[in-house]
VOZADREN-382590 format. One line per 2 residues: number of its first residue (from 0); their letters; for each residue x, y negated, z of N, C-alpha, C. Coordinates in steps of 0.001 Angstrom, whole numbers, plus 500000, padded with zeros to 6 digits. Each point is the difference from the previous one (the first is absolute). Last residue first. Layout:
NUM) A) X/Y/Z/X/Y/Z/X/Y/Z ~ ...
This chain:
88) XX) 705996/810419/868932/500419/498806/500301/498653/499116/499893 ~ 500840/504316/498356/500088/500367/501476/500524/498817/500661
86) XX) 499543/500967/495337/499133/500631/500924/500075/499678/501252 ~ 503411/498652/497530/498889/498983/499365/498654/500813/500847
84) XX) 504163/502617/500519/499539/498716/500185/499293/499019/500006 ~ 500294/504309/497169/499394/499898/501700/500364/499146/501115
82) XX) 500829/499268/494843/498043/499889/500582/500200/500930/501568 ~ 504340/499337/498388/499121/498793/500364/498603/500022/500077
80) XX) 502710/504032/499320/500148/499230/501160/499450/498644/500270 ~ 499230/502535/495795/499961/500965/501565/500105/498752/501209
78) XX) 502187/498563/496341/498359/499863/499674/499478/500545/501124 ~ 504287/500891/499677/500043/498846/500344/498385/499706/500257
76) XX) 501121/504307/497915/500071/500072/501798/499881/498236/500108 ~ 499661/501255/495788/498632/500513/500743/500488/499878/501311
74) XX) 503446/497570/497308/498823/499832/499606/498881/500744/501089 ~ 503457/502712/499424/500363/498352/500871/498641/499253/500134
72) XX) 500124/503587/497280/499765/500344/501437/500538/498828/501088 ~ 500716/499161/495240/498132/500832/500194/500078/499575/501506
70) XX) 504383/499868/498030/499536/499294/500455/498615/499466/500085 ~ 502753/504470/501457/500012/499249/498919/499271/498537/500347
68) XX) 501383/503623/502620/500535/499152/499957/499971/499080/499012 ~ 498248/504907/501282/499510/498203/501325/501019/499145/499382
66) XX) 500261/503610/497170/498701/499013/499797/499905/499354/500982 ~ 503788/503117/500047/500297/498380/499222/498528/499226/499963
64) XX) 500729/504816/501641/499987/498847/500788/500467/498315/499380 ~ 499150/504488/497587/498637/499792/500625/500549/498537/501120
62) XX) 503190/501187/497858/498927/499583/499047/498751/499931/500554 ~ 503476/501996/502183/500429/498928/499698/498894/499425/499515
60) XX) 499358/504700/500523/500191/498889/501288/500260/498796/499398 ~ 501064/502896/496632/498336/499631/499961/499898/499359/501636
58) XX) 504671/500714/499133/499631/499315/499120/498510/499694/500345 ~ 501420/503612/502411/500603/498053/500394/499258/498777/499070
56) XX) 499115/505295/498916/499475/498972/500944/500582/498965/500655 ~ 502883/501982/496757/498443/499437/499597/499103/499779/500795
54) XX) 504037/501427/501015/499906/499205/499712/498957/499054/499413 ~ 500122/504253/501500/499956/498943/501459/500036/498543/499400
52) XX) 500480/503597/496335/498455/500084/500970/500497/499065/501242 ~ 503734/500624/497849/499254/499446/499040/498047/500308/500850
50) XX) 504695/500513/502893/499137/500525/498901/499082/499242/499614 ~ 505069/498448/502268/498155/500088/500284/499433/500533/498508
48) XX) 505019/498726/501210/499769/501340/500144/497968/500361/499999 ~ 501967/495663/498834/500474/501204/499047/499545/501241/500179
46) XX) 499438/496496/503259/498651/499417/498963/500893/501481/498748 ~ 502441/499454/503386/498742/500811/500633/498966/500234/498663
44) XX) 504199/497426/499474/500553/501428/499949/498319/500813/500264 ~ 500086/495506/500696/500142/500620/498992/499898/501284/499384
42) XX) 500384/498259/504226/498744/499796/499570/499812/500533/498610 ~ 503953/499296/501869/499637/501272/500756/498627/500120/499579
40) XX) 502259/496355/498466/500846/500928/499371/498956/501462/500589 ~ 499102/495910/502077/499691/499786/498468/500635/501503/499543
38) XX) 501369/498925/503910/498535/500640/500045/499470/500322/498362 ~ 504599/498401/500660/499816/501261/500690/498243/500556/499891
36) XX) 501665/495258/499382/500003/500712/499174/499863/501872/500176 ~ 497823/495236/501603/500239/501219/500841/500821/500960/498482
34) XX) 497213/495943/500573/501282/499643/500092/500822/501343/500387 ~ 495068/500331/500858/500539/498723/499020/501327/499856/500362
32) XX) 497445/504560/500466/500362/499497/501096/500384/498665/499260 ~ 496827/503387/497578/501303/499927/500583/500045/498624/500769
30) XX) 496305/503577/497509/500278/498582/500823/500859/500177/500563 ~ 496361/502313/495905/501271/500319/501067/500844/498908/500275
28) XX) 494231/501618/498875/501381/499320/499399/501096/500692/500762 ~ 495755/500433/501604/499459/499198/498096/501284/500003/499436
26) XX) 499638/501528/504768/498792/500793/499331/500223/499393/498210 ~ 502650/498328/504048/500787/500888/498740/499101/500742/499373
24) XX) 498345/496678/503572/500810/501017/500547/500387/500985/498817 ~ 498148/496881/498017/499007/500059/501085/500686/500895/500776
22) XX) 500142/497017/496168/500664/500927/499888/498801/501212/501079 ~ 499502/495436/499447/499422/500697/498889/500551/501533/499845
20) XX) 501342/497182/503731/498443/500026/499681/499826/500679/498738 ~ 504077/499289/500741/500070/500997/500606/497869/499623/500077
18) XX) 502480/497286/497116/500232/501076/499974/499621/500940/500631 ~ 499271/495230/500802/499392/500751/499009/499985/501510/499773
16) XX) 502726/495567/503201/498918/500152/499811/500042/500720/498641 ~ 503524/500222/502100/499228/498902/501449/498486/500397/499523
14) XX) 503715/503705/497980/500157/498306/499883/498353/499397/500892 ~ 503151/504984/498112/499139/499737/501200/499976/498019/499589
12) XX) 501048/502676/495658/501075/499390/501294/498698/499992/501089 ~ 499042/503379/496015/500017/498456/499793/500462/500148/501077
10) XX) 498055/503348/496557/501132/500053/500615/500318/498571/500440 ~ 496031/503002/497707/500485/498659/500200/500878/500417/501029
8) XX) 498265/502089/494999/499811/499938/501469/501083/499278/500840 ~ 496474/499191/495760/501300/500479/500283/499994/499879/501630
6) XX) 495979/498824/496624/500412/501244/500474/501561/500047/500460 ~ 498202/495686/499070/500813/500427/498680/500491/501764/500274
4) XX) 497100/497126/503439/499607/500159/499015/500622/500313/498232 ~ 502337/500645/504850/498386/500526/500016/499673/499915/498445
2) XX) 503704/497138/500584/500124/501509/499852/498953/500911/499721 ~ 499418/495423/501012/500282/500352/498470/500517/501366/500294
0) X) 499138/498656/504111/498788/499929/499228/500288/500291/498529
């Protein structure tokens, strides 16, 4: 998320929960294997060899996918969900 919003492009460890949601199959970023020095390195090397146009749509992907996560959309989905509870009780 601070990447997205400080425009930079994101290079981060696979991990349980965040990365690869915001990432989205390597559409927003570039994702290595955690603990993996080899990947890290190979990822690298990718994120070097990538033109400045791919890169920039990662980047604008990214950004467009940081708004489900703010804390608005928390907020509207929780809200969401209890009046259709409260509906339907």
């Amino acid at each position: 998320m601070e990447a997205a919003a400080s425009n930079s492009t994101i290079l981060s460890s696979n991990c349980k929960n965040g990365p690869m949601e915001i990432i989205e199959n390597y559409r927003g970023g570039f994702m290595f294997e955690s603990n993996n020095k080899e990947d890290l390195i190979n990822k690298f090397n990718l994120f070097m060899k990538t033109d400045n146009k791919e890169i920039f749509k990662k980047k604008i992907f990214v950004k467009k996918k940081t708004k489900f996560y703010t804390k608005f959309r928390h907020f509207v989905n929780l809200e969401n969900f209890l009046n259709s509870t409260i509906l339907y009780k």
